[in-house]
C-alpha positions in Angstrom: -35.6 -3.5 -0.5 -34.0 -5.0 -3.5 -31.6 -2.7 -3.9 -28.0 -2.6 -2.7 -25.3 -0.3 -2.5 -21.9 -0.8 -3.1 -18.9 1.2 -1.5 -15.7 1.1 -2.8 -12.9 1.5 0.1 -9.6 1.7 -1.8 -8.6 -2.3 -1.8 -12.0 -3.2 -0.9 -15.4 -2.5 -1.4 -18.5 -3.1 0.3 -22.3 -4.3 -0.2 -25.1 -2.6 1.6 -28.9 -3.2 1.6 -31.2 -0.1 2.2 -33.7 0.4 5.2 -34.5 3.8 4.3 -34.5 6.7 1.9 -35.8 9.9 2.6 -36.6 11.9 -0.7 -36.7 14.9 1.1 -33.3 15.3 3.4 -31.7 13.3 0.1 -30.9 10.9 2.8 -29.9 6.9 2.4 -29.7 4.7 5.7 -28.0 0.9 5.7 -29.5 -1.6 7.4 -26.5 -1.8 9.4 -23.4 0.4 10.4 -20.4 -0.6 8.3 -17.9 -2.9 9.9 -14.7 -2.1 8.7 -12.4 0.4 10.2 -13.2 2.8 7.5 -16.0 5.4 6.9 -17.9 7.1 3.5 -15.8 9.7 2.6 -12.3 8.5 4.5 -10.5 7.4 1.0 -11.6 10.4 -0.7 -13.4 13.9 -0.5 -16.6 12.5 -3.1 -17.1 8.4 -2.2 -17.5 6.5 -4.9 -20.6 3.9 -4.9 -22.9 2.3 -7.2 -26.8 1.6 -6.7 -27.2 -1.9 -7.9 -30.5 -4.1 -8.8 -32.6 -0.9 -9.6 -35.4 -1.1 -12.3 -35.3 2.6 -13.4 -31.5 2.1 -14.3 -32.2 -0.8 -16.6 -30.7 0.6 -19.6 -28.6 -0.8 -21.7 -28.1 -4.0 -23.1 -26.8 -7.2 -21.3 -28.2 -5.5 -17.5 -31.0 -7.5 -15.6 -33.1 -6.7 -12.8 -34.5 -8.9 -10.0 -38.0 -8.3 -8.6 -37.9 -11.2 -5.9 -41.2 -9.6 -5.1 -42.9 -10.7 -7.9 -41.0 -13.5 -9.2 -40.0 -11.3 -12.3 -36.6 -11.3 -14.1 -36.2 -8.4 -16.0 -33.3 -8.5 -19.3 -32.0 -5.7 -21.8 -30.7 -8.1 -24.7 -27.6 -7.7 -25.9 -27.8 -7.1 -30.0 -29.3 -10.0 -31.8 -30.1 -12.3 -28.8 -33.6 -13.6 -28.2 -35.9 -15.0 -25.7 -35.6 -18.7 -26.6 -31.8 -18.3 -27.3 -30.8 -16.7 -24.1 -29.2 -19.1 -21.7 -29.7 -18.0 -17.9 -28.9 -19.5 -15.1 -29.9 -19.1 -11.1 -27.6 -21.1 -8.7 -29.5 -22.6 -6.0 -25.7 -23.5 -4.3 -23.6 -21.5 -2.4 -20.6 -24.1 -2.4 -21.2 -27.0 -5.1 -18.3 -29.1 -3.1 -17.1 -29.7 0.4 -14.5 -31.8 1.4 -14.6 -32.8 5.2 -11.7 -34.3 7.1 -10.8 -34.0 10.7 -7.1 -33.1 10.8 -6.9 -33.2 14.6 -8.5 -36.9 14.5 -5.9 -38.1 12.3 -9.2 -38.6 9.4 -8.5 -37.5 6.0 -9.7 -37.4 2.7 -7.3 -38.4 0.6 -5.8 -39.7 -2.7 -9.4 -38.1 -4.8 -8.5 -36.7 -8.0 -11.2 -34.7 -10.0 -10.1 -34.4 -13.6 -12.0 -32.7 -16.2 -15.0 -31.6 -14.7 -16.5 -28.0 -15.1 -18.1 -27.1 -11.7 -20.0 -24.1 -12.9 -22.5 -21.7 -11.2 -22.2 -21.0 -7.6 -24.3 -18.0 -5.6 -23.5 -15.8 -3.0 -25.6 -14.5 -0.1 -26.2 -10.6 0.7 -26.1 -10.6 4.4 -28.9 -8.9 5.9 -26.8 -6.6 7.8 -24.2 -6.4 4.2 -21.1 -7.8 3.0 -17.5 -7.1 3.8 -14.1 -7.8 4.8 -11.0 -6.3 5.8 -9.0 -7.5 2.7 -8.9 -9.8 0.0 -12.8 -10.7 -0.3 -11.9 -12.7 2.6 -15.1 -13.3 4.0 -16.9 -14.6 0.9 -17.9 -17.8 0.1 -16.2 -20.5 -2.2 -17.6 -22.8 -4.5 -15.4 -25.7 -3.6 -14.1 -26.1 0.1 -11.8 -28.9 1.7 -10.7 -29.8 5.1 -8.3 -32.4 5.9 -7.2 -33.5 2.4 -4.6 -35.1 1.6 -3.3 -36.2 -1.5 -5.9 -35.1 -3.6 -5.8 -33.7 -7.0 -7.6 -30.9 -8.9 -6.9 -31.1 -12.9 -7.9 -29.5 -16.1 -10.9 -28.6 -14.4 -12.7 -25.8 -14.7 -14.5 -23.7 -11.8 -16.6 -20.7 -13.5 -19.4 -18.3 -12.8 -18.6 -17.9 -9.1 -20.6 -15.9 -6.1 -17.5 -15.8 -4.6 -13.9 -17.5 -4.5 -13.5 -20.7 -6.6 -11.5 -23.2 -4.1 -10.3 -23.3 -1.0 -7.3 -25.7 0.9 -8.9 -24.1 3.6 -7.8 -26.2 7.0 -5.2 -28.9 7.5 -4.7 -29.6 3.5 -1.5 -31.1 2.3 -0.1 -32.3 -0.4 -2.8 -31.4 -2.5 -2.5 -30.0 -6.3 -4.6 -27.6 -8.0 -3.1 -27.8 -12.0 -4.3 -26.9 -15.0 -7.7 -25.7 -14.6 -9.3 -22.9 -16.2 -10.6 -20.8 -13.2 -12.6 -17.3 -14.4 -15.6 -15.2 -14.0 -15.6 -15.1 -10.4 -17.2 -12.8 -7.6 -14.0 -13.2 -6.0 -11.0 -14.4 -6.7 -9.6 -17.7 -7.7 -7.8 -20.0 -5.2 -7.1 -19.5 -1.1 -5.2 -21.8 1.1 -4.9 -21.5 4.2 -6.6 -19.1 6.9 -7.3 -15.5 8.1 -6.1 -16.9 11.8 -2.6 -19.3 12.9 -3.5 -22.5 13.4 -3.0 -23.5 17.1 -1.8 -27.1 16.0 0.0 -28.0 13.7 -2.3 -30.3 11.5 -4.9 -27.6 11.1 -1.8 -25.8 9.0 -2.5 -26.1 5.0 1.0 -26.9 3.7 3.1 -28.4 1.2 0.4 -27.9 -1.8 0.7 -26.8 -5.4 -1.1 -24.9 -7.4 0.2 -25.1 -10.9 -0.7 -24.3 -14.7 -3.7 -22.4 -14.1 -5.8 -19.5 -16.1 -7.1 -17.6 -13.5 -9.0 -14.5 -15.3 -12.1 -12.3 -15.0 -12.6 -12.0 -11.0 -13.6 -9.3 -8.7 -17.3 -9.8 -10.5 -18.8 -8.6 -7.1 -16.6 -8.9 -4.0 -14.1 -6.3 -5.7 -11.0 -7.2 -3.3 -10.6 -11.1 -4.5 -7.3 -12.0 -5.1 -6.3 -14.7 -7.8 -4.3 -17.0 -5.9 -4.4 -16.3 -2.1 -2.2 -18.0 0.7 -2.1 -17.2 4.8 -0.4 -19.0 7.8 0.6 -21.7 5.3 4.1 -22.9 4.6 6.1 -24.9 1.8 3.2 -24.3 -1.0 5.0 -23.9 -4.7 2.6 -21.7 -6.8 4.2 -21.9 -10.5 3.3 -21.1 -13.9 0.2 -19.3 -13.2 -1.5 -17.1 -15.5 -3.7 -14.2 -13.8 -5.3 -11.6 -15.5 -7.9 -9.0 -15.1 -9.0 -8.8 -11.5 -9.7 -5.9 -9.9 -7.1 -6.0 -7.3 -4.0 -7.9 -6.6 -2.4 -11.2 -8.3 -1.4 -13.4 -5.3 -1.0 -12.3 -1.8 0.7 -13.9 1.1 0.7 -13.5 4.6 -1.2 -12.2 6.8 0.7 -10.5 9.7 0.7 -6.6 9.6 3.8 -7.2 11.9 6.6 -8.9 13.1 4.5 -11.7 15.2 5.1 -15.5 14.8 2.9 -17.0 11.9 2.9 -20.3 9.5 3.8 -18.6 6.1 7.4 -19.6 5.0 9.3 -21.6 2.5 6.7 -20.5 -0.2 8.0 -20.8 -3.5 6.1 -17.9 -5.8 7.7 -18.5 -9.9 7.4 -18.0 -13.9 3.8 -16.5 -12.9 2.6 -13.8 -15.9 0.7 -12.0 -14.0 -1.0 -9.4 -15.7 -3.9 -6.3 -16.3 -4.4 -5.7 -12.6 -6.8 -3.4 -10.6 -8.2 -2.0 -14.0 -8.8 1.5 -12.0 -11.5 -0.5 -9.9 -9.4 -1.0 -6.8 -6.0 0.4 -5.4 -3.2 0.2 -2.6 -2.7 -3.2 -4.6 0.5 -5.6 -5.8 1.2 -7.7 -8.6 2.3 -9.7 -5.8 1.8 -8.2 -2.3 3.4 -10.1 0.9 2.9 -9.5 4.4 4.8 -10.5 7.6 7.7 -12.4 8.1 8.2 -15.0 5.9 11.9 -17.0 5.9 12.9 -18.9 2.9 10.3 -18.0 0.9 11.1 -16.4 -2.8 9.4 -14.8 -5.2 11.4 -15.7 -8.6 11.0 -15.3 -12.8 7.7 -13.8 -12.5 6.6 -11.3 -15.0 4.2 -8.4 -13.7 3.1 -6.0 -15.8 0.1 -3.0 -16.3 -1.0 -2.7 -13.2 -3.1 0.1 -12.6 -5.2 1.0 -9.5 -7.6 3.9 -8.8 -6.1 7.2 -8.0 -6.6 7.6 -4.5 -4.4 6.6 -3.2 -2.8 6.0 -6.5 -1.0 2.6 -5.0 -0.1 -0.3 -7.6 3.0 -1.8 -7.4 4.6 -4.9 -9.1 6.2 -6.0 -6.1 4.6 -5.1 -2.6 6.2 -6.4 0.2 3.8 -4.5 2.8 4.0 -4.3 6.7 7.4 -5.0 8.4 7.0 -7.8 5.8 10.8 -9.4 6.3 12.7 -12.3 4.9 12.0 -12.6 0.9 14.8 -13.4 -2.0 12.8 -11.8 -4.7 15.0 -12.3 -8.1 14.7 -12.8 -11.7 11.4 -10.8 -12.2 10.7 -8.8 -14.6 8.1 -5.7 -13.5 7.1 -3.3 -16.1 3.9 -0.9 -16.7 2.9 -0.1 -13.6 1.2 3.0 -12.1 3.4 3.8 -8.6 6.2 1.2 -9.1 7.8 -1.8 -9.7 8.8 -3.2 -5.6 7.8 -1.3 -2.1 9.2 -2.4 0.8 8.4 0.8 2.9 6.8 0.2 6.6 9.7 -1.9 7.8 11.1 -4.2 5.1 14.1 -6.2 6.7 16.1 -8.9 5.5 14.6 -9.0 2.2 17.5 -10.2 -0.6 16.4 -8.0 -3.9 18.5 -9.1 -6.7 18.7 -9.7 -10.8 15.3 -7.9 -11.0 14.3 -5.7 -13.8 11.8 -2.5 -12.8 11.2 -0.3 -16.0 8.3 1.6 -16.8 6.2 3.1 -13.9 4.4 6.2 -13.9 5.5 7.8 -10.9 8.1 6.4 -8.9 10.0 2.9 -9.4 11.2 1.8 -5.6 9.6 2.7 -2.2 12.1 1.2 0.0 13.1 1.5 3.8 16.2 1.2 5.3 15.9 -1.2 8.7 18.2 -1.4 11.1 18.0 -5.7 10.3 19.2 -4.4 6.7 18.0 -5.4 3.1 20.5 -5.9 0.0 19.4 -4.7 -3.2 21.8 -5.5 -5.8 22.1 -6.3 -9.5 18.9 -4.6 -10.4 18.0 -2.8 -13.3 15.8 0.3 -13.1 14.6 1.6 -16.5 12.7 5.0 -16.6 10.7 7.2 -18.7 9.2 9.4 -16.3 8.3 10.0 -12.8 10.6 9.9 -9.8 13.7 7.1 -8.8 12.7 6.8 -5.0 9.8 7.8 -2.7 10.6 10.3 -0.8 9.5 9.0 2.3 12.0 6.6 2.3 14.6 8.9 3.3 13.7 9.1 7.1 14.4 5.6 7.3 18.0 6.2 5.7 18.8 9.0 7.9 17.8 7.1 11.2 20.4 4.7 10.4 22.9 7.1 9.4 22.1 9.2 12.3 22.3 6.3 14.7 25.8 5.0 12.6 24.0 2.0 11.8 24.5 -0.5 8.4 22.9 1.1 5.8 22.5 -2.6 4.2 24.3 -4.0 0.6 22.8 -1.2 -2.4 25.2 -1.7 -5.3 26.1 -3.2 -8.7 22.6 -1.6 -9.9 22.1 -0.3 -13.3 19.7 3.4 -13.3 18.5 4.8 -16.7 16.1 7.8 -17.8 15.5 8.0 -21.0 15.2 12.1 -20.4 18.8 11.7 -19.8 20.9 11.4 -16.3 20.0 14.7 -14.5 16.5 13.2 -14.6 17.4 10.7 -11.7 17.8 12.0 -8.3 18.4 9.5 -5.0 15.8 11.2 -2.7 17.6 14.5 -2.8 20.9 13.6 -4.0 23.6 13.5 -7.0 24.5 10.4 -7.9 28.1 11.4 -6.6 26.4 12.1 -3.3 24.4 8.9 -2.9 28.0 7.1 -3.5 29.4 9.3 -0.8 26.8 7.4 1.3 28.2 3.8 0.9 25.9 2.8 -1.3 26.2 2.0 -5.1 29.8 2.3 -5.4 29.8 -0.2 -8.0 26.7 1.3 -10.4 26.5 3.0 -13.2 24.1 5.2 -14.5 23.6 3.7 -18.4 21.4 2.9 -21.2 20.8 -1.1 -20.4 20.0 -1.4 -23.8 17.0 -3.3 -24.1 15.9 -4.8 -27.1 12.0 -3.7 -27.2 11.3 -2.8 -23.5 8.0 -1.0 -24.8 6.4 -4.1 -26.1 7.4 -6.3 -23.2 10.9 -7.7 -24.3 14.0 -6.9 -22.4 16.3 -8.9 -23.4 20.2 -7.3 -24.3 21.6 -6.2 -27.1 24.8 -7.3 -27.3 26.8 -4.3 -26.3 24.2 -3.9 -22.9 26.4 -2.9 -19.5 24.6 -4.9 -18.0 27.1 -7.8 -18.7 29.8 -5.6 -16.9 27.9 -5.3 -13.4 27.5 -8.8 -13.2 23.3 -9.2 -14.3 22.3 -12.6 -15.7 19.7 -12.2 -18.4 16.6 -13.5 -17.3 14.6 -16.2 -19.7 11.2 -15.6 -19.9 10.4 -18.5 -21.9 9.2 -21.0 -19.4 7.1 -18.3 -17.6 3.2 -18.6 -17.7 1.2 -21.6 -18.9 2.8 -24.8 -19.5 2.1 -27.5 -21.7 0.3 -28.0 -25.1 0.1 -25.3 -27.7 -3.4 -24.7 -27.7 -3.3 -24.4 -23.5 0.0 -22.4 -23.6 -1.3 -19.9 -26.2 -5.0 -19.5 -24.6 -4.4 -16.3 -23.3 -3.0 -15.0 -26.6 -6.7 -14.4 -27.6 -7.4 -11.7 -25.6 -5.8 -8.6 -27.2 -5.1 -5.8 -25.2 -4.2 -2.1 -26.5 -0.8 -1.2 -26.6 -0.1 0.5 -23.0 0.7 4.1 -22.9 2.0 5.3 -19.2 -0.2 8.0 -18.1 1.4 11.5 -17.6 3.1 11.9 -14.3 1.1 13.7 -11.2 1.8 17.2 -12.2 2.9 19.7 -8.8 1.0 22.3 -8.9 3.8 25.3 -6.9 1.1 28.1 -6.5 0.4 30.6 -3.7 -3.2 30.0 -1.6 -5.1 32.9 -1.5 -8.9 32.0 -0.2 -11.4 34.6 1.0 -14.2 31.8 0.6 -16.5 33.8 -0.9 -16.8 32.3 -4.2 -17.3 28.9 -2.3 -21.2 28.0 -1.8 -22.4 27.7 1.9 -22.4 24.4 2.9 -19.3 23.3 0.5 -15.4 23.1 0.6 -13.0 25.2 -1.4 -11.3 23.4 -4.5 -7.7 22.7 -3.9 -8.7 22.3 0.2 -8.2 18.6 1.7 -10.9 17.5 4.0 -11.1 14.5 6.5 -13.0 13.6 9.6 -16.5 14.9 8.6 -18.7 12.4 10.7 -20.3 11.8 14.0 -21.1 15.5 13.7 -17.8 17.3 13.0 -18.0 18.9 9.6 -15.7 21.4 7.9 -17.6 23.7 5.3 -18.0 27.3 4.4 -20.7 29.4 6.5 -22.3 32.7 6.4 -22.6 32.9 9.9 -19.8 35.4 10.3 -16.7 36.8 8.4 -14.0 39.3 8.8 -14.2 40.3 5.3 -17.1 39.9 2.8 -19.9 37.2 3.8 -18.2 33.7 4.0 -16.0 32.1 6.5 -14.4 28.5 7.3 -16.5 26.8 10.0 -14.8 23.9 12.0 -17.1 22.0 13.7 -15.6 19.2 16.8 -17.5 16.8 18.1 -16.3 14.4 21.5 -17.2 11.5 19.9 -15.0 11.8 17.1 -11.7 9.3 16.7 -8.8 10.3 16.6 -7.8 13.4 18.5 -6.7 14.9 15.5 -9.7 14.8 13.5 -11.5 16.6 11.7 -9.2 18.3 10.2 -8.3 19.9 6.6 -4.9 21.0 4.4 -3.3 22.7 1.8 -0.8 21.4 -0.6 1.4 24.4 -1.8 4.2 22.7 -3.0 7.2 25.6 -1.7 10.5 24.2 -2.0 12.2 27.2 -1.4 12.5 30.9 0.1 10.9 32.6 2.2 7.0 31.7 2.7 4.5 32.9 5.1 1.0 31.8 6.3 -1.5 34.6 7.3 -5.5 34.0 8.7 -8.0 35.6 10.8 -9.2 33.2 13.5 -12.4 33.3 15.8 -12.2 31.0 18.6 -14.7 30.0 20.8 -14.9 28.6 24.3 -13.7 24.6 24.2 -11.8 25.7 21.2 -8.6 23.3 20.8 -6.4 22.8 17.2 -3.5 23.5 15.9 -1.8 24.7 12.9 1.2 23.2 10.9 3.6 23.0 8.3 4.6 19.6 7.1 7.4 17.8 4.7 6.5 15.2 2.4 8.6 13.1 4.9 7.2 10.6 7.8 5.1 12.3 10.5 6.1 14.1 13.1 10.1 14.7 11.6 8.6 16.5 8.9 6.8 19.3 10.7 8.4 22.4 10.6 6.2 25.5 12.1 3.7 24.4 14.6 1.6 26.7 16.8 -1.8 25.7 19.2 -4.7 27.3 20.5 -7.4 26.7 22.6 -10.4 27.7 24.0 -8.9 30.4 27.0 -7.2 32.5 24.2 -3.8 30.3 24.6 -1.3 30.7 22.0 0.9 28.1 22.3 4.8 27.0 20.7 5.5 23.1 22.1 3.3 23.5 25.1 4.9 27.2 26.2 2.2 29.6 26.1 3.7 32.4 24.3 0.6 34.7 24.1 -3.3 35.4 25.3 -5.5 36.3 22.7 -9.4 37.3 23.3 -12.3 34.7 22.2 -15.3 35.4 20.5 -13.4 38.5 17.9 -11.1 37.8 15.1 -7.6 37.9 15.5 -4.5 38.1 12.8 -2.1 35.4 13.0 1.0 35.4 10.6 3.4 32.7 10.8 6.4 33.4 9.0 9.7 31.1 7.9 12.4 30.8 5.2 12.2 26.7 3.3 14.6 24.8 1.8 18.0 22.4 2.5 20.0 25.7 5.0 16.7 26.6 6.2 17.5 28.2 9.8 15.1 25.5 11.6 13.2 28.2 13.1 10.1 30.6 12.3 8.4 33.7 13.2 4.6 33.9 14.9 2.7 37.8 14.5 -0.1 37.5 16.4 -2.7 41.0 16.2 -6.3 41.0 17.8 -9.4 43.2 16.4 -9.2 46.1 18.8 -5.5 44.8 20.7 -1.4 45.2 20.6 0.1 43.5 18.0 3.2 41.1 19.6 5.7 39.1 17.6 8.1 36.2 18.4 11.2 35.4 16.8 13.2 32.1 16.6 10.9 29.6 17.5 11.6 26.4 16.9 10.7 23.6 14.2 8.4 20.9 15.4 10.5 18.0 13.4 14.2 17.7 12.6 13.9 17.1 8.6 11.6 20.1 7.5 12.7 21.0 4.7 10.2 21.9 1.9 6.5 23.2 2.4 4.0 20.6 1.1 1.5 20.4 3.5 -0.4 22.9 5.5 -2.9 21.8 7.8 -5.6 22.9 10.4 -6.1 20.0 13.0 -9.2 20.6 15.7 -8.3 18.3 18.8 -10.6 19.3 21.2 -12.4 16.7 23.2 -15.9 18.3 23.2 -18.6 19.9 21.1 -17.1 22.8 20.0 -16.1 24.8 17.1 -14.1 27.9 15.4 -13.9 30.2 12.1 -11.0 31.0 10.0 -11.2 33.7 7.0 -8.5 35.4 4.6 -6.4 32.2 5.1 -3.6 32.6 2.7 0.1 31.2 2.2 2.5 32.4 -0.4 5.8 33.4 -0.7 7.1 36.7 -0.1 9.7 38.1 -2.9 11.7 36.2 -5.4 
């Protein structure tokens, strides 16, 4: 009963109390479904969770337990602390302040300034049914809450120890200031204006507010997702001179439309922020500053981003993440370094955005993720600056050929500076030369050349005086006036937290190797390393069995269930990693009545262009090629299937299917045709169950390599 369970859900994690636990099926049951979109298991293969508030687990110093029971608090010291030194405190409050105005009734609170006061010690709640939200901690509480204010003034304050958030402009605030306050140790995140949902008039709409010359540090303390400064459907708010540090997920986030739709977020001015030690491998799928929806005349300007560094999987972090159709930004004068997948992403539809006089060195694995829209983007005057990893995301090259394909503007790319330190033939544009990506229109003007940074590895890149950079037109970007403003001892607070010198981690290494599983060295019950598994609820599971085999004692077993959503789930994949020659894909299958899936070949490009092969059975012995049955096979006995195709750029967009039951005719067909226009390399290969019903099937000898040199 006093236990909880937390989930983490890539940006988000979750809190769950326990109703049940059965020692004997190993079984733990919430109080309460989850709420989310999301299931255990959909970020990754093994979910990661804690069990917090458990007495057998107190053991090490500075962890406490709670027996609410009993009335007992339970604390391992830290070294040299004792029982009448030890300062604890219980907040009785969820929110210490609320400011209440009635927008719509033309009554406000206005012209109250709070200066120097520390508001310290706010709780949270556990719901009895759990805590969640969809994003950005967005449904946790806040110490200090206004509606209607106008005029009034937060200063040098200081808002610690938090359950949740620390304050909230939440409806119809304007003109307000939030400035130099010292805002850490939070459950949450720091400061939110604004709300989840447009406001239907125009006086519930928080605008035209600062927040200014703040320390924002040390969040995520419980409700992992909080976000240090955090502004929806709100318009004309300048957030300047921020310094944010150490939370678990992102800096400041805008929005929040996933999509094209009218909303209130515009003319925000985001600038000389130092923004900072991000994620911390808690969180991921995160921004230094992420953005969302259309947002005209707003800029994101002379921030520096740096180390930012989310959880493997996915292994999203970016600088700059302009997410979901997100449209309309000037984003210049930053300086992004240290980061795990990038320094800007503007992939899912990023239109209009003006990219210029930026500086992206440092990531890990790629440095842009961008999309070509057919309302176009200019990126120009940027400096890229790379050690390792990858120029562009592949994926981004659909976009480019839809517009090329459709003669469409490709947008403004040019007078951009590239650099490897491994040297040029280390950068390639998506697939392309250099030569070949000018052929395209685009950086006609750039140059591929040392920028010559000063000390890019210890955060300074400014120009020696023989940089290129000159020559393509960049203006040098003063770093001076970013962060905390002020007097000394304010301006050099953050100085006394020293953090190791960063080291980028090693790129993702491809593994190129051929798939040969037999599943017999694979335990009943389990999956095979190196096989991708997804879908495994509501009764659909994927796992090896001993029920029957073609060979030795273990098969696959695919289990569907007609409850499970989507279509397309469960289903499980292969990453070989072919690029080249010709491969082929060989298994024995065992259908069974009801039996539906398919089998595929995929591109690391956008779904469905990328599929190459594709082939479907079902449950009458139907082997099908884009809905044409091409051959009956018998149910209930294994049959060979070998699908067979040569990779690459001049690949002949076509494959071969052998198809062989136990005791039958073998038959072959030649020339079949891809599923997807841009299969070209081999880097997925799936088995997809889409049957509508309770049903299942069995695969054995599954392997895929490629045949000769």
């Amino acid at each position: 009963q006093e236990a909880n369970i937390i989930l983490f859900h890539s940006w988000e994690n979750s809190i769950h109390p326990i109703k049940s636990v059965n020692l004997e099926s190993n079984l733990v049951e919430f109080a309460a479904p989850l709420k989310e979109w999301w299931t255990i298991g959909y970020w990754e293969k093994n979910q990661r969770y804690i069990v917090d508030n458990v007495f057998e687990a107190l053991d090490e110093p500075g962890e406490w337990y709670l027996d609410r029971n009993r009335g007992r608090l339970y604390y391992y010291p830290l070294p040299g602390e004792k029982p009448d030194t030890i300062r604890a405190m219980a907040p009785l409050l969820v929110e210490i302040i609320r400011i209440i105005g009635e927008p719509k009734e033309d009554r406000y609170v206005s012209n109250i300034v709070f200066t120097g006061i520390k508001f310290h010690c706010a709780d949270w709640e556990r719901k009895p049914e759990g805590n969640s939200s969809t994003q950005a901690a967005v449904e946790a509480p806040c110490a200090i809450v206004a509606d209607g204010a106008l005029n009034c003034i937060f200063e040098k304050c200081e808002i610690a120890h938090t359950g949740g958030y620390a304050i909230w402009l939440r409806r119809g605030c304007r003109s307000c200031k939030i400035e130099q306050c010292r805002i850490y140790d939070l459950g949450a995140g720091g400061v939110r204006v604004g709300e989840c949902n447009m406001a239907k008039v125009d006086c519930d709409e928080s605008s035209g507010n600062v927040v200014y010359n703040n320390y924002i540090y040390d969040g995520g303390r419980i409700f992992t997702g909080g976000v240090g400064i955090w502004l929806a459907q709100t318009s004309s708010n300048l957030i300047s001179n921020n310094e944010i540090r150490n939370l678990n997920y992102t800096g400041i986030s805008v929005g929040w439309n996933w999509n094209d739709a009218q909303n209130r977020t515009h003319h925000n001015i985001i600038q000389y922020n130092h923004i900072h030690h991000l994620v911390n491998g808690v969180m991921s799928d995160a921004g230094g500053i992420y953005a969302l929806g259309i947002s005209p005349g707003s800029i994101i300007r002379n921030n520096v981003i740096h180390d930012i560094w989310p959880y493997e999987r996915p292994d999203f972090g970016w600088g700059i993440y302009l997410d979901a159709t997100c449209g309309n930004y000037t984003v210049e004068n930053n300086i992004v370094y240290y980061t795990r997948s990038g320094g800007i992403m503007y992939n899912n539809g990023g239109h209009e955005h003006l990219i210029r006089n930026n500086i992206f060195a440092l990531s890990a694995t790629h440095a842009i993720w961008q999309y070509y829209e057919k309302r176009p983007n200019i990126f120009s005057n940027n400096i890229v600056y790379l050690t390792q990893g990858e120029l562009f995301i592949r994926h981004a090259e659909t976009s480019l050929n839809e517009r090329i394909k459709m003669k469409e503007p490709l947008g403004i790319w040019d007078y951009n500076i590239y650099w490897h330190t491994g040297g040029p033939d280390n950068l390639r544009f998506f697939r392309s030369s250099f030569e070949e990506w000018k052929q395209l229109g685009l950086d006609r003007h750039s140059v591929i050349a040392n920028p010559k940074f000063k000390d890019p590895f210890n955060g300074d890149f400014s120009f020696r005086k023989d940089s290129p950079a000159y020559l393509i037109g960049f203006k040098p970007i003063d770093v001076s006036n970013v962060g905390l403003t002020g007097d000394k001892e304010w301006r050099r607070e953050p100085l006394k937290v020293r953090y190791p010198k960063t080291v980028l981690p090693p790129p993702p290494v491809k593994v190129v190797k051929d798939i040969i599983e037999n599943f017999e060295k694979t335990a009943v019950g389990a999956v095979p390393d190196g096989m991708v598994v997804s879908g495994i609820e509501e009764g659909a599971s994927i796992d090896v069995t001993d029920e029957r085999a073609f060979s030795g004692k273990h098969s696959l077993k695919i289990v569907d269930s007609k409850t499970l959503k989507p279509s397309w789930q469960p289903h499980f994949y292969y990453q070989p990693g072919f690029t080249s020659g010709m491969v082929e894909q060989s298994f024995y299958v065992w259908i069974e009545p009801h039996t539906e899936f398919f089998t595929e070949w995929r591109d690391e490009k956008p779904y469905p262009s990328s599929v190459g092969p594709s082939v479907q059975f079902d449950g009458e012995g139907n082997v099908k090629h884009k809905g044409k049955i091409l051959a009956k096979i018998p149910t209930n006995q294994w049959v060979l299937i070998k699908i067979k195709s040569k990779i690459g750029k001049n690949n002949p967009k076509a494959f071969s299917l052998f198809v062989l039951p136990q005791n039958g005719t073998s038959k072959t067909f030649d020339n079949l045709s891809f599923a997807g226009e841009q299969f070209e390399e081999l880097h997925w290969v799936g088995f997809s169950s889409t049957a509508v019903q309770e049903t299942k099937f069995y695969i054995d000898d599954l392997t895929i390599k490629r045949l000769g040199k």
